[in-house]
N, CA, C and O of each residue as an XYZ file, in Angstrom:
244
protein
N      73.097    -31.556     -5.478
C      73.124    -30.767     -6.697
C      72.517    -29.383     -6.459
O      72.798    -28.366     -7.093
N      71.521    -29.509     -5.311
C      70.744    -28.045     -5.323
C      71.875    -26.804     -4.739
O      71.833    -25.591     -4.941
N      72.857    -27.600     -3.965
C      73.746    -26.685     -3.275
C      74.486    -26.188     -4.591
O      74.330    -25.069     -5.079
N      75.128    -26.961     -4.981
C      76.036    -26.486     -6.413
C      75.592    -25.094     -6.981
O      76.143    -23.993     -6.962
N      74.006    -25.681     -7.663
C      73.339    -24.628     -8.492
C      73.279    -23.141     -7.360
O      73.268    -22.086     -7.993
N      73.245    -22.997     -5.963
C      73.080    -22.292     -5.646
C      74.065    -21.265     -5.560
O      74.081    -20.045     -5.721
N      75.270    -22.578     -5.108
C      76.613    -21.421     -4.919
C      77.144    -21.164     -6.309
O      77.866    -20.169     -6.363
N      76.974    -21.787     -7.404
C      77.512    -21.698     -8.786
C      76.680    -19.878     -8.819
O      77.312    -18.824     -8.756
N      75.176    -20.019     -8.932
C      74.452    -18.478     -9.252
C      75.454    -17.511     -8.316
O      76.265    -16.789     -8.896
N      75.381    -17.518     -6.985
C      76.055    -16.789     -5.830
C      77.229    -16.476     -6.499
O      77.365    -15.263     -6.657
N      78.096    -17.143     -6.932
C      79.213    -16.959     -7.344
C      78.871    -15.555     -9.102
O      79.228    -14.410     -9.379
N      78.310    -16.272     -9.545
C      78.279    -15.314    -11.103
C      77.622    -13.973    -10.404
O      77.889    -12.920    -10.984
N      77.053    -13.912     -9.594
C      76.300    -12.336     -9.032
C      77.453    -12.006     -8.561
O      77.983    -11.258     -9.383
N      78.067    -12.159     -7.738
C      79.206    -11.505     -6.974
C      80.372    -11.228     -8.084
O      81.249    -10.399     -7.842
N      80.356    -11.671     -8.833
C      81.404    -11.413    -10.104
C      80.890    -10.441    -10.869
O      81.364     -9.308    -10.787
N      79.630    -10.781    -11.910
C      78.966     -9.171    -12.288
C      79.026     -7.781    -10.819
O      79.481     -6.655    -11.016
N      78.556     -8.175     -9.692
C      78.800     -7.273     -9.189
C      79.751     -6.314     -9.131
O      79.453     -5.153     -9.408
N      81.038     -6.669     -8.761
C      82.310     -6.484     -8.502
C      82.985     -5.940     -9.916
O      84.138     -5.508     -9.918
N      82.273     -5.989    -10.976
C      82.352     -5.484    -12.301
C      82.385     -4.338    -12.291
O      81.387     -3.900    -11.717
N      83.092     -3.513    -12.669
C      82.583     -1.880    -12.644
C      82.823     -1.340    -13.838
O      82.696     -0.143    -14.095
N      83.343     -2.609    -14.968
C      83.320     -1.597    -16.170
C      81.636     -2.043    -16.996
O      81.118     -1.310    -17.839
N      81.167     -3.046    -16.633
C      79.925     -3.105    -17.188
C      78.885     -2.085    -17.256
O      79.239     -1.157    -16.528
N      77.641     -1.813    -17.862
C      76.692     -1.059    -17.952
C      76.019     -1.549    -16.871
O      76.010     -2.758    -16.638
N      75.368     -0.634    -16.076
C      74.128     -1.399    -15.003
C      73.033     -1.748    -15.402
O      72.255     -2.346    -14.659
N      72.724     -1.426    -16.753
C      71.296     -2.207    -16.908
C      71.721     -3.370    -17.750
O      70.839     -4.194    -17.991
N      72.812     -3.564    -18.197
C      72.976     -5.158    -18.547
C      73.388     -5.986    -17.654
O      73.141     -7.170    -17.885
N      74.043     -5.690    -16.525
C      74.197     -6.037    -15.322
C      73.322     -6.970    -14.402
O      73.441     -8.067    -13.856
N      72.020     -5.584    -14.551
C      70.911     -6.173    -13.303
C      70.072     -6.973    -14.392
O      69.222     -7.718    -13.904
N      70.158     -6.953    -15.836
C      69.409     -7.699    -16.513
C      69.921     -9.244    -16.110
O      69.160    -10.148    -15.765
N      71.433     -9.353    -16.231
C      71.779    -10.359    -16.286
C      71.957    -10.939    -14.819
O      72.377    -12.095    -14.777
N      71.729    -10.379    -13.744
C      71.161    -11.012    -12.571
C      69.820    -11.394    -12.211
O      69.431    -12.375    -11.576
N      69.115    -10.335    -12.789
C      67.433    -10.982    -13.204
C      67.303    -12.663    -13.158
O      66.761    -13.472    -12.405
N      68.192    -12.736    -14.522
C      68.168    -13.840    -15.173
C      68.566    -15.305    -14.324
O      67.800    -16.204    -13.978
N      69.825    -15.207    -14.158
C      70.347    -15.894    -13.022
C      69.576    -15.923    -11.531
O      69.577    -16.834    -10.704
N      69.035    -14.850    -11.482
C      68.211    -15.565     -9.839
C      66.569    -16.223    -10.473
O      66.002    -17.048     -9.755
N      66.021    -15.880    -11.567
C      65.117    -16.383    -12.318
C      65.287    -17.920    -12.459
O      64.416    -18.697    -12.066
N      66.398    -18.306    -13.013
C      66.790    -19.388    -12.842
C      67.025    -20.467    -11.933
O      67.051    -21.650    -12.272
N      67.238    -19.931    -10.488
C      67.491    -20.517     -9.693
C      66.124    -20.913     -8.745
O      65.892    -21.941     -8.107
N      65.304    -19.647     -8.922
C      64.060    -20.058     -8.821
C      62.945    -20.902     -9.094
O      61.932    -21.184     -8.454
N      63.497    -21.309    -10.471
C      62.851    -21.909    -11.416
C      63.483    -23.259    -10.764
O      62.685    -24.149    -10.469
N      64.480    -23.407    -10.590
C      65.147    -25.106    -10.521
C      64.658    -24.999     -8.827
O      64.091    -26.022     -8.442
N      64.782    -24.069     -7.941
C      64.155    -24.744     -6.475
C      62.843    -24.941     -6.687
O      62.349    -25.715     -5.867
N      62.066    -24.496     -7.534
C      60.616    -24.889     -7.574
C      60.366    -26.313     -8.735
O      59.262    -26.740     -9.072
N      61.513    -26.775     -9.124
C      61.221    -28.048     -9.447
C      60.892    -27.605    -11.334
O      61.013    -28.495    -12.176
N      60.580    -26.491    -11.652
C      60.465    -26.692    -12.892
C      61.448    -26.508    -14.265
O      61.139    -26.258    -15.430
N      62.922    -26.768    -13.547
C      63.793    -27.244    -14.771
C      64.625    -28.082    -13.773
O      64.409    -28.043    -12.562
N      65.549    -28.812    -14.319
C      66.479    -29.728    -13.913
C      67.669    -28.944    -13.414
O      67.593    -27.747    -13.138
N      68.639    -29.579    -13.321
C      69.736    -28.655    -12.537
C      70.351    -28.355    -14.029
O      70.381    -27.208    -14.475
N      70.758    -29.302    -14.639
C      71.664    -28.886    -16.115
C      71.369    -27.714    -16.608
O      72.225    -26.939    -17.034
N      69.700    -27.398    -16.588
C      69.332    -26.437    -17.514
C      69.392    -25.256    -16.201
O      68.578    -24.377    -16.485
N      69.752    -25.094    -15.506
C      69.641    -23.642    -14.117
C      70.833    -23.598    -14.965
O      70.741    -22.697    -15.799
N      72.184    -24.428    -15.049
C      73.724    -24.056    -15.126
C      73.034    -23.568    -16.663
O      72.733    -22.413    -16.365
N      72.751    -23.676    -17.611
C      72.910    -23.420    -18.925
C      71.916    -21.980    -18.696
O      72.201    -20.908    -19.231
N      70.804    -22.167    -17.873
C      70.705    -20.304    -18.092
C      71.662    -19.473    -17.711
O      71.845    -18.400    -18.285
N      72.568    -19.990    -16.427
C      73.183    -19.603    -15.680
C      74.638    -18.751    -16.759
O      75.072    -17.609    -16.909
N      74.980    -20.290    -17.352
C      75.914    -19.685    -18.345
C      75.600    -18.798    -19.760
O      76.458    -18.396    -20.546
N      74.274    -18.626    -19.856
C      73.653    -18.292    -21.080
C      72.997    -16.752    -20.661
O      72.043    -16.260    -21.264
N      73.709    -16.090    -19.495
C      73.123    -14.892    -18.796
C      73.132    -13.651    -19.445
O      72.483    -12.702    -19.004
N      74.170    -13.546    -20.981
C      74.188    -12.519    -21.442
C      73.042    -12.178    -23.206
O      72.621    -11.190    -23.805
N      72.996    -13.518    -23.354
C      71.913    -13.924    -24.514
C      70.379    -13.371    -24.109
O      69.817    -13.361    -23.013
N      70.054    -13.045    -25.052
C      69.220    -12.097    -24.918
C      67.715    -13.202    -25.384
O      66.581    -12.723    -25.406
């Protein structure tokens, strides 16, 4: 599961990236978020479900 969550984040960064009509500070906000997340689930303090639900929840403020 840890691989999933990893390449699932990898995957949403490289997609905002590759974005060029977005703003860059909602951008790097919303990569913040997503590597925040992933951090959070390799250090054990959320489950994998909840990495994917920040993961998908990257533009909510």
């Amino acid at each position: 599961m840890k691989r999933f969550v990893k390449e699932y984040a990898k995957c949403s960064i490289d997609t905002l990236k590759h974005n060029e009509l977005m703003d860059k500070d909602i951008k790097a906000h919303a990569i913040d978020k997503i590597e925040k997340a992933v951090k959070f689930y390799e250090r054990s303090m959320i489950t994998a479900d909840e990495a994917i639900k920040l993961i998908l929840e990257k533009f909510i403020v």
